[in-house]
SELO-873771 format. One record per residue (C-alpha): x, y, z; residue number from 1. Coordinates in Angstrom, 1 decimal. Example, Ala and Ser with C-alpha at 12.3 -4.5 7.8 and 13.67 -1.06 7.14 Angstrom:
<recs>
REC      c1      c2      c3  num
REC    12.3    -4.5     7.8    1
REC    13.7    -1.1     7.1    2
</recs>
This chain:
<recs>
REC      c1      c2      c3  num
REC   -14.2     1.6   -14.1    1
REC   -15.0     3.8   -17.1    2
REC   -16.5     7.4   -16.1    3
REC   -18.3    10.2   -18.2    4
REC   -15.7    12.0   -20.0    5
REC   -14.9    15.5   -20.0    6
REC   -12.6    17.3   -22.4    7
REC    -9.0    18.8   -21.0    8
REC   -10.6    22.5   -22.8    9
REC   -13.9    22.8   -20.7   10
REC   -11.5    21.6   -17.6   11
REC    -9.0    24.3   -18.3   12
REC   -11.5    27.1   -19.0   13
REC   -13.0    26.1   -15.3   14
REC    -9.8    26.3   -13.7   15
REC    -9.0    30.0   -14.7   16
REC   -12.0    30.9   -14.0   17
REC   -11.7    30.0   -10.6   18
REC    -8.0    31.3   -10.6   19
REC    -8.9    34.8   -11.6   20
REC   -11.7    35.3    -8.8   21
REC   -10.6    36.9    -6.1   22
REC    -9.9    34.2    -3.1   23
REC   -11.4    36.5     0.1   24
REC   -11.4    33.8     3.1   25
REC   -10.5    36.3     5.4   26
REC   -13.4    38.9     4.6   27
REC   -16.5    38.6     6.5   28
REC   -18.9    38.3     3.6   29
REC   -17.1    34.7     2.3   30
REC   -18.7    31.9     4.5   31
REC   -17.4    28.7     4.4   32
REC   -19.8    26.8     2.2   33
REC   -17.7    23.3     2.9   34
REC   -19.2    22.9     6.1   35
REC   -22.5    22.3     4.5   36
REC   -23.6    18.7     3.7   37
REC   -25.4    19.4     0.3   38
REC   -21.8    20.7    -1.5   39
REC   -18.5    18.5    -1.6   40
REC   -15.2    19.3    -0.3   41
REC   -13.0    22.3    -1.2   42
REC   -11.4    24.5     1.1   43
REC   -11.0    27.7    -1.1   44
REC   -13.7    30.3    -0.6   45
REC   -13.9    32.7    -4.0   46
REC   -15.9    36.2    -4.0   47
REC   -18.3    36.6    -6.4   48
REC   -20.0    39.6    -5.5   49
REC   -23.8    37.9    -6.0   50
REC   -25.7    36.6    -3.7   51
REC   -24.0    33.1    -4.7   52
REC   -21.1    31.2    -2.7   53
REC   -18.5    29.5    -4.3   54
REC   -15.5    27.2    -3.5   55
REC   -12.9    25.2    -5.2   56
REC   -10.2    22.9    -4.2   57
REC    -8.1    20.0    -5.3   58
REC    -7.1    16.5    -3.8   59
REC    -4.1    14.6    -5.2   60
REC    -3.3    11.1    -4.5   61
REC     0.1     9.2    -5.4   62
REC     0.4     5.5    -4.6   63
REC     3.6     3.7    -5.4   64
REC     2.5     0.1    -4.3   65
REC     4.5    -3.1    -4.9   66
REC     2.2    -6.4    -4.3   67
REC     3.7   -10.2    -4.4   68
REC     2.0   -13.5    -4.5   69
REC    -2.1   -11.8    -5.3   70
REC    -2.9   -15.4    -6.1   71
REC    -1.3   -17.2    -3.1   72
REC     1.4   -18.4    -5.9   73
REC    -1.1   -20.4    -8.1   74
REC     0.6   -18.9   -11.0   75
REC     4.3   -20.1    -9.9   76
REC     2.9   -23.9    -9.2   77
REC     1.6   -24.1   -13.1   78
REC     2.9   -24.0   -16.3   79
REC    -0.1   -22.4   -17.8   80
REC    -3.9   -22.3   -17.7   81
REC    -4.8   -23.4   -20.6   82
REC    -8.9   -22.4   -20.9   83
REC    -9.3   -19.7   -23.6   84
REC    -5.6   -18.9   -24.3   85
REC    -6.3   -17.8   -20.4   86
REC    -2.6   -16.5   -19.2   87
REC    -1.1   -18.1   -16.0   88
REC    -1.4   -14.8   -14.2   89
REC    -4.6   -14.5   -14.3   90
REC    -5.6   -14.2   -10.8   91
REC    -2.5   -12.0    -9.7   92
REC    -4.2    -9.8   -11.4   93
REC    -7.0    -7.7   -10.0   94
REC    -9.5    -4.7   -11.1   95
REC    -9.6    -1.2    -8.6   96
REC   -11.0     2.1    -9.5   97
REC    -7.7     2.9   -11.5   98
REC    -8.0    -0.1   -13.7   99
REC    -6.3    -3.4   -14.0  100
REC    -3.2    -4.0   -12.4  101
REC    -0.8    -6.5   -10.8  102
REC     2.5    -6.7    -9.2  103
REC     4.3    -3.3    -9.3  104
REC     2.4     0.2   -10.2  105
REC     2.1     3.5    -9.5  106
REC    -1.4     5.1    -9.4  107
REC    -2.7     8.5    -9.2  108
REC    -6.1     9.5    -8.1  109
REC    -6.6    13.6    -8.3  110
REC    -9.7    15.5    -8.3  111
REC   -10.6    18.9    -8.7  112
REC   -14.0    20.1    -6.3  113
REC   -16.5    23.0    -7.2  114
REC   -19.4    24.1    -5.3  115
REC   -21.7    26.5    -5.5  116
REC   -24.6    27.4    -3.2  117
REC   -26.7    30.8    -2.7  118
REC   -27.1    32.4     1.3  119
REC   -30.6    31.3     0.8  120
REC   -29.6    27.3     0.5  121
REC   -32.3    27.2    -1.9  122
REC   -29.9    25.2    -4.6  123
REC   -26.7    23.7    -4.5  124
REC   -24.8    22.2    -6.8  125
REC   -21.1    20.2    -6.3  126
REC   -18.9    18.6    -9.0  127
REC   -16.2    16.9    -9.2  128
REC   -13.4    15.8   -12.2  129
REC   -11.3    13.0   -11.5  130
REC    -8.2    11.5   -13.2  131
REC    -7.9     7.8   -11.8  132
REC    -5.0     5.8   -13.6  133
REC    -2.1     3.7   -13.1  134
REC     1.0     5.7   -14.3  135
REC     3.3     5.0   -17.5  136
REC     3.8     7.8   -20.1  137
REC     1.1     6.4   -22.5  138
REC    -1.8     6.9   -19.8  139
REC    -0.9    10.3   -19.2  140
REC    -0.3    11.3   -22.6  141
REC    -3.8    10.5   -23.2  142
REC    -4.9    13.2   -20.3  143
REC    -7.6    14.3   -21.6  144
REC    -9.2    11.5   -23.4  145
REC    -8.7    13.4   -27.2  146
REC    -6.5    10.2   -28.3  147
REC    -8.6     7.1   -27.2  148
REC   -11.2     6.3   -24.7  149
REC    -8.9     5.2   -21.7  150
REC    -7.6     8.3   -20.3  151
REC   -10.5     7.9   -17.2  152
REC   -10.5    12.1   -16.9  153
REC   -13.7    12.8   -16.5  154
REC   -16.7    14.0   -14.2  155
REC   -16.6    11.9   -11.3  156
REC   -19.3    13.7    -9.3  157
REC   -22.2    15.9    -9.9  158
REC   -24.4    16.6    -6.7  159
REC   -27.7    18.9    -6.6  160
REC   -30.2    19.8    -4.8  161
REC   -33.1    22.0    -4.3  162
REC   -35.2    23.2    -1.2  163
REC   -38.2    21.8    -0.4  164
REC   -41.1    22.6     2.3  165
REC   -40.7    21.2     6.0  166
REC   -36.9    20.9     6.0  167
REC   -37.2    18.9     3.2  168
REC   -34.7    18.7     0.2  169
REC   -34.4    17.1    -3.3  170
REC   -30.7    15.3    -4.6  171
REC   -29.9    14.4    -7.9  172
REC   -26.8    13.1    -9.6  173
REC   -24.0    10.7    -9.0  174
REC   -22.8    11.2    -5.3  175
REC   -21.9     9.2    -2.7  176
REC   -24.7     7.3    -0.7  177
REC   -25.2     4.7     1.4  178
REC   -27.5     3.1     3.8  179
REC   -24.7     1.1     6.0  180
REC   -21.2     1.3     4.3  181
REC   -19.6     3.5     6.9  182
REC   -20.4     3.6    10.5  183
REC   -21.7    -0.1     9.6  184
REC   -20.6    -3.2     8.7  185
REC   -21.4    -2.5     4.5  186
REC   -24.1    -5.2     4.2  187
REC   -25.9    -3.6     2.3  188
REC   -25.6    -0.8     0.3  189
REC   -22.9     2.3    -0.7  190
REC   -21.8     3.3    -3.8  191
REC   -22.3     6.7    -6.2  192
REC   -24.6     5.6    -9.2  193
REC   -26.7     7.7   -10.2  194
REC   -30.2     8.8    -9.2  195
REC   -32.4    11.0    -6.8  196
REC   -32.9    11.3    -3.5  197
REC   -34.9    13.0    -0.6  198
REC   -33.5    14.1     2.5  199
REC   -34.9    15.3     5.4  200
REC   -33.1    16.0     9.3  201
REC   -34.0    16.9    12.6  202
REC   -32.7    16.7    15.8  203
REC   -34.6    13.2    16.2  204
REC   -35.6    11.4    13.3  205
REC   -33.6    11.8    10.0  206
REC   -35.4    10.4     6.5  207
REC   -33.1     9.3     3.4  208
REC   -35.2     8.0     0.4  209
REC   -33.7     7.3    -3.3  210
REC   -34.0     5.4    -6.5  211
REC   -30.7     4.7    -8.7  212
REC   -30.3     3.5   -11.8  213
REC   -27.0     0.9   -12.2  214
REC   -28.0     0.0   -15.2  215
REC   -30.0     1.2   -18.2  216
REC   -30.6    -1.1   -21.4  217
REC   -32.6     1.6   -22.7  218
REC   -29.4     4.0   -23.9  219
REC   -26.5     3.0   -25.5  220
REC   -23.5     4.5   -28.1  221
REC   -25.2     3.0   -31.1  222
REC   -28.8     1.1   -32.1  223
REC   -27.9    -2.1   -31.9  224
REC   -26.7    -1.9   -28.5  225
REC   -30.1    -1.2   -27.2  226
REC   -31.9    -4.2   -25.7  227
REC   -35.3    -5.1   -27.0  228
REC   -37.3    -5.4   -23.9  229
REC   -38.9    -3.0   -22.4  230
REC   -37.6    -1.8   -18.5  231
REC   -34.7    -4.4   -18.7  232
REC   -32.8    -2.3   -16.3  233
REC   -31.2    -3.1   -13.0  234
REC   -33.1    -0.3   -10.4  235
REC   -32.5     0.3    -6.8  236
REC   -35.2     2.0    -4.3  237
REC   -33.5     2.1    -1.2  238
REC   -33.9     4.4     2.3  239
REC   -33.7     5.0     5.8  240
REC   -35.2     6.5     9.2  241
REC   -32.5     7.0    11.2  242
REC   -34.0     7.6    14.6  243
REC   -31.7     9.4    17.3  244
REC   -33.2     9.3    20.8  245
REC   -30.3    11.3    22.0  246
REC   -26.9    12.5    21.0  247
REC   -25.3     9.2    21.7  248
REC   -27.4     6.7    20.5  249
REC   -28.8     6.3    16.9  250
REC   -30.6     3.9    15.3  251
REC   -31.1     3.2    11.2  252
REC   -34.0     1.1     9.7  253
REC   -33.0     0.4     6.1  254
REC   -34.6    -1.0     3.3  255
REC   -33.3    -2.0     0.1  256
REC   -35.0    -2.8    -3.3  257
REC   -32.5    -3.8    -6.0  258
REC   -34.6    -5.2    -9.3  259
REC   -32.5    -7.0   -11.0  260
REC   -32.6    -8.2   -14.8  261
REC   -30.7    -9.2   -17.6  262
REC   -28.0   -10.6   -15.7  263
REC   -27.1   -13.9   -17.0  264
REC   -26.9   -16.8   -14.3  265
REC   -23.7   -18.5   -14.6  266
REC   -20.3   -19.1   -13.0  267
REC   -16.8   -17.3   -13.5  268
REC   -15.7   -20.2   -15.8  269
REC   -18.4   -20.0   -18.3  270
REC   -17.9   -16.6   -18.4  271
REC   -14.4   -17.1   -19.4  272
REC   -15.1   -19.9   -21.6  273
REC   -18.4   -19.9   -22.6  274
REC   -20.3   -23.0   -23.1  275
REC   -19.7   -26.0   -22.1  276
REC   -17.7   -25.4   -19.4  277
REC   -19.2   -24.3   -16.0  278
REC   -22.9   -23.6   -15.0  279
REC   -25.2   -21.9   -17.1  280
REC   -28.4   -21.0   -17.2  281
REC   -30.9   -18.4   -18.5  282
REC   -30.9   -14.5   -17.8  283
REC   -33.8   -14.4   -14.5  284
REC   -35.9   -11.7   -13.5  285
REC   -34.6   -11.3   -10.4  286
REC   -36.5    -8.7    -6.8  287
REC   -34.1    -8.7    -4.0  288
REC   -35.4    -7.1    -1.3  289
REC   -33.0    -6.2     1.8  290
REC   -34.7    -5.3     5.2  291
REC   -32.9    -4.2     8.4  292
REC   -31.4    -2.1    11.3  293
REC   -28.4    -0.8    12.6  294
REC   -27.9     0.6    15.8  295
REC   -24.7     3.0    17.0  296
REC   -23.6     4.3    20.0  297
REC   -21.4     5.8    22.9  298
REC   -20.7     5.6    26.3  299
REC   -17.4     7.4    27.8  300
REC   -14.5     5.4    26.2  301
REC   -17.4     2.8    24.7  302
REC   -18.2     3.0    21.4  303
REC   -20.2     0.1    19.6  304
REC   -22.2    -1.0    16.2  305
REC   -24.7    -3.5    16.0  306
REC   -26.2    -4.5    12.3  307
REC   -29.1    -7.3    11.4  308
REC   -30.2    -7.8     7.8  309
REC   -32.3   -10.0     6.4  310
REC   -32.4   -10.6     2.2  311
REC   -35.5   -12.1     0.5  312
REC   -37.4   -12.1    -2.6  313
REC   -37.3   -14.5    -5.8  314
REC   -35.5   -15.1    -8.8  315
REC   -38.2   -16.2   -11.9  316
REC   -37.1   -18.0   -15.3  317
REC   -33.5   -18.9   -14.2  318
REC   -32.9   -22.2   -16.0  319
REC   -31.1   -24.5   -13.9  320
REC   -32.6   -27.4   -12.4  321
REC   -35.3   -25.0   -11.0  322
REC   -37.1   -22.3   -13.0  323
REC   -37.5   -20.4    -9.7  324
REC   -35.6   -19.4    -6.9  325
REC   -36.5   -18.0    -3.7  326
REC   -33.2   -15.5    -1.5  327
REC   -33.9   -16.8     1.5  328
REC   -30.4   -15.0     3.7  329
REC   -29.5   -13.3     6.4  330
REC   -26.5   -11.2     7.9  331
REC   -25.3   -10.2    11.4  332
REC   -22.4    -7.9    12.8  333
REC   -21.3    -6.2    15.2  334
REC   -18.0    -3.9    17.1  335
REC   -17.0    -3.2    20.0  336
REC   -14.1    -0.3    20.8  337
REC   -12.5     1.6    23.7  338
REC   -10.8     5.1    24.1  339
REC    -8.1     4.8    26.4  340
REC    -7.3     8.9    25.6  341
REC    -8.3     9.6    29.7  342
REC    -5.8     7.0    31.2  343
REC    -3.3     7.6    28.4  344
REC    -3.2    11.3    26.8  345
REC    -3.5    10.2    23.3  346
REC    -5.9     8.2    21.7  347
REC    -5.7     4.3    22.3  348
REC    -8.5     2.6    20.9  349
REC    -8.6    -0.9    20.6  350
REC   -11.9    -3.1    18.8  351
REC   -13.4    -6.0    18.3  352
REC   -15.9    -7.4    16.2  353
REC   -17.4   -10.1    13.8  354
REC   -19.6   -10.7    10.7  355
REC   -21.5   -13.3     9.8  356
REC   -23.5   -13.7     6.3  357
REC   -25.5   -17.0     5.8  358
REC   -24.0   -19.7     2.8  359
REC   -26.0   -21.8     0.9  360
REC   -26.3   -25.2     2.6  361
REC   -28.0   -27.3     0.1  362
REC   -27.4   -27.4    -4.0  363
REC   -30.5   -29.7    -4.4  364
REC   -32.9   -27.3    -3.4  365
REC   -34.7   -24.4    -4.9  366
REC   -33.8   -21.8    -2.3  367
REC   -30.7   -19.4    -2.5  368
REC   -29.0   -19.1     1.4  369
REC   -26.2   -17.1     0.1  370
REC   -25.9   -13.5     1.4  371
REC   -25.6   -10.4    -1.1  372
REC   -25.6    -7.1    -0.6  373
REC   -27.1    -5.0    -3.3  374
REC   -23.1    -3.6    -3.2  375
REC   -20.9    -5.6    -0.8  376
REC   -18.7    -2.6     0.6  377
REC   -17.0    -4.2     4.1  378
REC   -14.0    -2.1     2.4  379
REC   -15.5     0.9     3.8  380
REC   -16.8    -0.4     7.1  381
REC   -14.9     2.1     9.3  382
REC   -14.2    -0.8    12.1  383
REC   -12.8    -3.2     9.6  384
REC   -12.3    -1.7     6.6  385
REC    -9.6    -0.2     4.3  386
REC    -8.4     1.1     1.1  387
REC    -5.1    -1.1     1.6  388
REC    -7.1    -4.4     2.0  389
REC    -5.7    -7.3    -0.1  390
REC    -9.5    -9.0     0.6  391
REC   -11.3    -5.7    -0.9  392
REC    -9.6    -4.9    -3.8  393
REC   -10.6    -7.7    -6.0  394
REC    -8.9   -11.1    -5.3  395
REC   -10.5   -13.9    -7.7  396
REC    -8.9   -17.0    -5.6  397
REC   -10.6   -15.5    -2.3  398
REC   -13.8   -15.4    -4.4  399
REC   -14.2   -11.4    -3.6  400
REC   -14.9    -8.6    -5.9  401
REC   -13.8    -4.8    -5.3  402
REC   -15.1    -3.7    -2.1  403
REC   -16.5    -6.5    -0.3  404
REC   -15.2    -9.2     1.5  405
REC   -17.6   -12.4     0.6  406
REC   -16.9   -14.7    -1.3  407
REC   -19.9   -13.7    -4.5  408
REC   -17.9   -15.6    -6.9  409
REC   -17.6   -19.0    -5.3  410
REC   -21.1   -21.4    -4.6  411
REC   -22.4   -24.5    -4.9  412
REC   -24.3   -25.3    -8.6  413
REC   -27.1   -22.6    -8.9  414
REC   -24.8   -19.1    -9.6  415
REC   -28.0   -17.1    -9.9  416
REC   -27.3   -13.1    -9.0  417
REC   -28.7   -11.7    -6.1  418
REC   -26.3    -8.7    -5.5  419
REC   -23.0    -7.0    -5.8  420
REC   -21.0    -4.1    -7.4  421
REC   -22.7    -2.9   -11.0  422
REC   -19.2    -3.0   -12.5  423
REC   -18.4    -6.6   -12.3  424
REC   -22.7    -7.5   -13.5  425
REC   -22.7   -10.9   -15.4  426
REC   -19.2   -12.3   -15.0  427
REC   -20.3   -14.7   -12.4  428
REC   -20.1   -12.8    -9.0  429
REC   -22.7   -12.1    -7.0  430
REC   -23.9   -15.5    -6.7  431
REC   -27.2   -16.4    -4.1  432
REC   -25.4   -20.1    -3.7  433
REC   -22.6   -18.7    -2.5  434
REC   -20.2   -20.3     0.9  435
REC   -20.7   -17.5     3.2  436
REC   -18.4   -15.5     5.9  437
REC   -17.6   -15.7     8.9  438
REC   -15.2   -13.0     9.9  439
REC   -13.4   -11.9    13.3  440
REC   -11.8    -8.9    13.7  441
REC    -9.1    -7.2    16.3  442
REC    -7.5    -3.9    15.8  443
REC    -6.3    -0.7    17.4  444
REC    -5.8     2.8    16.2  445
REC    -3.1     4.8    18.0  446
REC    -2.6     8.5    17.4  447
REC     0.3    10.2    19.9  448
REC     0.2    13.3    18.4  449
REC    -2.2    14.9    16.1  450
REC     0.3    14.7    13.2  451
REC     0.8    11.0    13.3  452
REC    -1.7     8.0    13.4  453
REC    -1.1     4.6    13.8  454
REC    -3.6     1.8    12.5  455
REC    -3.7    -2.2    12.8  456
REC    -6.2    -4.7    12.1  457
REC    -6.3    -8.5    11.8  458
REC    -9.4   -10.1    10.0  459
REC    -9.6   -14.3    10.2  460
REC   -12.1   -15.2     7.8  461
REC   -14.1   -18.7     7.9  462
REC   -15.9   -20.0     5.1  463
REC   -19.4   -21.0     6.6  464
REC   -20.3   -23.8     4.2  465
REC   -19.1   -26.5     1.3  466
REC   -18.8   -25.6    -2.0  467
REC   -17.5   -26.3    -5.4  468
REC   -14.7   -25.1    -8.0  469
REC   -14.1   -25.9   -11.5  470
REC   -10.7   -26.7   -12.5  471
REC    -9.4   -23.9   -15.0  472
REC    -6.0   -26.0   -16.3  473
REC    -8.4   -28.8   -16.9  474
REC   -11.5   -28.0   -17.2  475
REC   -13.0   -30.7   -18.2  476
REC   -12.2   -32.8   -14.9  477
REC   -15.4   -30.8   -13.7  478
REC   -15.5   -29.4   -10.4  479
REC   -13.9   -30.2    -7.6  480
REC   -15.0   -29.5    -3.2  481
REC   -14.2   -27.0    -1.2  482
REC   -14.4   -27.2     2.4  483
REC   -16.4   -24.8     5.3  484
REC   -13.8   -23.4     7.9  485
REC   -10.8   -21.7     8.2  486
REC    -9.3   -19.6     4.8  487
REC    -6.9   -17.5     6.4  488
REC    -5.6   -14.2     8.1  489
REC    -5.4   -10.8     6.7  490
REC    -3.1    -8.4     8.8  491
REC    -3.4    -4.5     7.6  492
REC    -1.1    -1.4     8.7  493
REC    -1.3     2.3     7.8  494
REC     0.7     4.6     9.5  495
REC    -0.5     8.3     8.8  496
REC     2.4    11.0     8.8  497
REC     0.6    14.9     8.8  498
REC     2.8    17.7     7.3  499
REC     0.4    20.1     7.5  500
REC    -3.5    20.3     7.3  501
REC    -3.2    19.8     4.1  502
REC    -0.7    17.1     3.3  503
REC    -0.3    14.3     4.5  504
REC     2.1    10.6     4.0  505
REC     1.1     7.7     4.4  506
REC     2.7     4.0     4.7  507
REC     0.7     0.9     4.4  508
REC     1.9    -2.8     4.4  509
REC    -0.9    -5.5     4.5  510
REC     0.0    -9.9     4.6  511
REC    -2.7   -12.4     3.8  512
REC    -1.5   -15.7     5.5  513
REC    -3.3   -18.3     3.7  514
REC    -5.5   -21.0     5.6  515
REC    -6.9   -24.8     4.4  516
REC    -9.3   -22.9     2.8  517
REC    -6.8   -21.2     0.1  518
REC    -4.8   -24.0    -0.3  519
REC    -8.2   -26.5    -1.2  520
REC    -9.5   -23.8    -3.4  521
REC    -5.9   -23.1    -5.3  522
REC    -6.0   -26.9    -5.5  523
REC    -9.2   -26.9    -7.1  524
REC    -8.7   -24.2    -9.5  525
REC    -5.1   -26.1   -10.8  526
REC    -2.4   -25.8    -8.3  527
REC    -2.3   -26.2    -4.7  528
REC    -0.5   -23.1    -3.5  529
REC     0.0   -21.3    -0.2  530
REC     2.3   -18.5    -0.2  531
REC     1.5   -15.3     1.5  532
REC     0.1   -12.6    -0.3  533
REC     1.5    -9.1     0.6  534
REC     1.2    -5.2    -0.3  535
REC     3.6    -2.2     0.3  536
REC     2.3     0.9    -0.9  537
REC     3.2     4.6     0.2  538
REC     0.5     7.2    -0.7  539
REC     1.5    11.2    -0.7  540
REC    -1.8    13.5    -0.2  541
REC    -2.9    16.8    -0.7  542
REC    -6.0    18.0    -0.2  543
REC    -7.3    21.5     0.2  544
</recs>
C-alpha cells in the first residue's frame, strides 16, 4: 500500500532537531504529553522553553516469517494456470501493508512519532514516518524513495486538532479511526484514510462524527488521469454516541455512510482476464448505508461484547440482469471471557464467541444478502483478531482480503461492491452476493508474569450459503458450485517475551487445517487441494 512520500533530507533535518533539544523528563516543567488522546505515541519528553510541549519516539518492528502451503497446495496439484500468462503461484501469494509477498521474507515496519501540543490544549498536532518493506538490499537501498517510487518511506500519519466550545474538538488528517474495529467484532468500519472529524467526551455520553475521503477522481499525477464526472469519489460519513451509564457498561450507536462510485461490478476472474471471462457489468452508483450498536461490559472476572448491524441501501445502473440492486444484510456477534487472576494469581482468561454475517441466498433475484463492511477489519477485533492471522492477511482461495475474514471475493453471479478495504477497490472483492460467515471462536490469554504473555485462539469458519467459482486453468469450463458449511480451522499462537518496557520478542506460529469447503473451492478454481497452510514468524520490538 503506497503512502505519501517524504524525502530521507526533511527526515534527517527532523531527527537532529529533536536530538539537539534538551530531553528533561525528569524536570517538573516537561509533562507527559503521550498520555493525551489528541497526540500519538512517543515516550521522549523535549524542553522547549515556550509554552509548547513536545515529544518524540521511535518503534521498530522485525519480522522473519516463513509461510508454507498459502494456497492449501493448489499450486503443487497443477502444472500451471494458464489465464493471462497467470503464474501457478498465484494464490501463495498475498498483499499486507509491506507489499507483496510469499513463502519466506523478512519485513520491517519502523516509525518515527512527533507531537506537539501547547499547556492550553488549544492545538495538537501528531505525525508519523513509516518505512514498511520486505527486506533485500534493493528495497533498502532505495530508503528514501530518491531512486524509484517503491521505497514506502513516507508520512504515515498526520493527526490535528483544534479546540472548540463545550468540550468540543476538531481532527483532521490521516489517523486511526474506527467505529467497531477494536473492542468489537470490525463489522463495520476501521482504517486511517483521510478526513475530519468531531469529537466530543464526558463522563456519560461520548460523540465521534467524520467524513473521509478513500477515494478522490478529482486529483491525480497527470490530466489524463482525472475522471470526467463530476463527485466520482468513494466518501464515507460515519459516527457514533457512545453512551456509558456507568464505568462498566458502555454502549455505541454507529452509523455508517460509504457512497460508493466508479467501482466496476465484476468478479476476480474478469479482473484478471478481462472480457470474456467471468461476470461483468457496468460501474453502479452505489449508497451503503450501515446502521447499528454495540454494547461492552464488565462484571468481576466477566467481560462481554455484543454487536448487531444491519446494511442497506441500493446499487443504480449496475448492468447485470438487473439495472438495480437493493443491500438488503445483516451481521451479529458476540464474546464472552473470564479472569481467572483471583483464583489463580496471574491472568487466565479464557473466551468464547461467534460471528455471523448474512450470504446471498438467491442469484435470480435483484436483492444483494451479502454482508460488507465499509472496511472488513475482524483482524483487529481484540477477541478474535490478530496480526499473525493466515485468514486476515489476504488469502485469495479463502476468498478474504487484508484484514477481514469474509469471504468479499467469492458470490453467486451479481459481484456488485457494497464494501471493503479502499486498496483492493475494483479487483472483484467486496461483493453484495457474496456466501457469508459463520465463525466460532475459543481462546485464552495467559500471562504468569508481567514479562511474558501467552495467547491462543481457534476460529472454525462455516460458509453460510452456495456459491460459485470460475475455473482459472480452464476457464472456459465456466463456473463451477461451491457448497454452504464447514471450510476449515484456523489455530493462532503468540507468545510475548518482555525485555524491558521497551522491548519486547515475540513468537507466533498459526495452522489453517482445511475443511470441505477448501478442498470444493481449490477444486473449482483447478486443483483439488488440502494441505495445511502454516506461518512461523518471530517479531523483535522496540518501542519508546
Amino acid at each position: 500500500m503506497k503512502m505519501r512520500k517524504m524525502r530521507t533530507p526533511l527526515a534527517a533535518a527532523l531527527l537532529l532537531i529533536a536530538f539537539m533539544s534538551p530531553v528533561t523528563a525528569q524536570e517538573d516543567e516537561v509533562q507527559d504529553i503521550t498520555k493525551e488522546t489528541i497526540v500519538g505515541p512517543g515516550s521522549i519528553e523535549v524542553k522547549t522553553g515556550k509554552d509548547v510541549l513536545m515529544s518524540f519516539g521511535a518503534t521498530a518492528r522485525l519480522i522473519p516469517t516463513a509461510e508454507s502451503n498459502w494456497d492449501f497446495g493448489l499450486s503443487d496439484n497443477t502444472d500451471s494456470f494458464l489465464l493471462g500468462g497467470l503464474d501457478k503461484d498465484f494464490f501463495r501469494i498475498h498483499g499486507n501493508e509491506s507489499g507483496w509477498v510469499k513463502d519466506n521474507y523478512i519485513r520491517t515496519e519502523a516509525k518515527l512519532h512527533f507531537n506537539a501540543l501547547p499547556k492550553d490544549r488549544k492545538w495538537s498536532f501528531y505525525a508519523a514516518l513509516e518505512y514498511d518493506r520486505p527486506l533485500d538490499t534493493a528495497t533498502v537501498d532505495s530508503r528514501g524513495g530518491m531512486t524509484n517510487d517503491d521505497s514506502n518511506f513516507g508520512l504515515e500519519r498526520l493527526h490535528v486538532s483544534y479546540a472548540l466550545p463545550s468540550k468540543t474538538r476538531f481532527h483532521a488528517g490521516w489517523d486511526v479511526w474506527h467505529l467497531d474495529a477494536m473492542e468489537g467484532a470490525g463489522l463495520v468500519y476501521g482504517d486511517d484514510n483521510p478526513g475530519f472529524w468531531l469529537t466530543r467526551d464526558s463522563d456519560k455520553l461520548d460523540v465521534n462524527v467524520g467524513f473521509f475521503k478513500l477515494s478522490d477522481n478529482d486529483i491525480g499525477s497527470a490530466p489524463n488521469l482525472l475522471s470526467d464526472d463530476g463527485d466520482n469519489d468513494r466518501t464515507v460519513y460515519a459516527g457514533y454516541l457512545a453512551w456509558k451509564p456507568n464505568k462498566a457498561n458502555k454502549v455505541k450507536f454507529l452509523y455508517a455512510f460509504d457512497r460508493i462510485r466508479d467501482v466496476p461490478a465484476r468478479d476476480l476472474l474478469n479482473y484478471l482476464a478481462g472480457a470474456p471471462f467471468g461476470i461483468a457489468g457496468g460501474i453502479p452508483d452505489t449508497d451503503s448505508h450501515h446502521a447499528g450498536i454495540l454494547y461492552t461490559g464488565t462484571s468481576g472476572g466477566f467481560s462481554w461484547m455484543g454487536e448487531a448491524v444491519y446494511q442497506f441501501g441500493q446499487a443504480e445502473d449496475v448492468g447485470l440482469k438487473y439495472d438495480d440492486y437493493d443491500i438488503n444484510a445483516y451481521a451479529l456477534a458476540a464474546d464472552f471471557s473470564y479472569d481467572f487472576k483471583e483464583q489463580a494469581g496471574f491472568q487466565v482468561k479464557p473466551h468464547l464467541g461467534i460471528m455471523y454475517t448474512s450470504g446471498d441466498d438467491d442469484p435470480s433475484d435483484d436483492e444483494l444478502g451479502g454482508y460488507e463492511g465499509v472496511t472488513n477489519a475482524q483482524r483487529f477485533a481484540n477477541a478474535w483478531g490478530g496480526e499473525n492471522t493466515i485468514i486476515g492477511d489476504t488469502n485469495m482461495v479463502l476468498g478474504s482480503l487484508i484484514y477481514g475474514y469474509l469471504p468479499e471475493l467469492y458470490g453467486n453471479g451479481t459481484p456488485v461492491f457494497t464494501g471493503g478495504v479502499q486498496n483492493y477497490t475494483g479487483l472483484g472483492g467486496g461483493r453484495g452476493d457474496n456466501p457469508g460467515m459463520t465463525l466460532y471462536s475459543a481462546g485464552v490469554t495467559i500471562a504468569p508474569k508481567k514479562f511474558l504473555i501467552f495467547r491462543t485462539n481457534v476460529n472454525v469458519f462455516n460458509w453460510n450459503e452456495d456459491f460459485e467459482i470460475y475455473n482459472l486453468v480452464n476457464p472456459l469450463k465456466g463456473p463451477s458450485p461451491v457448497s454452504s458449511g464447514y471450510v476449515g480451522t484456523e489455530w493462532d499462537n503468540e507468545v510475548t517475551f518482555a525485555t524491558s518496557k521497551n522491548s519486547f520478542i515475540k513468537g507466533q506460529a498459526s495452522a489453517f487445517f482445511p475443511g470441505d469447503g477448501i478442498e470444493e473451492a481449490t477444486e473449482a478454481l483447478g486443483a483439488k487441494s488440502d494441505d495445511t497452510a502454516t506461518r512461523l514468524a518471530m517479531e523483535f520490538i522496540i518501542n519508546f
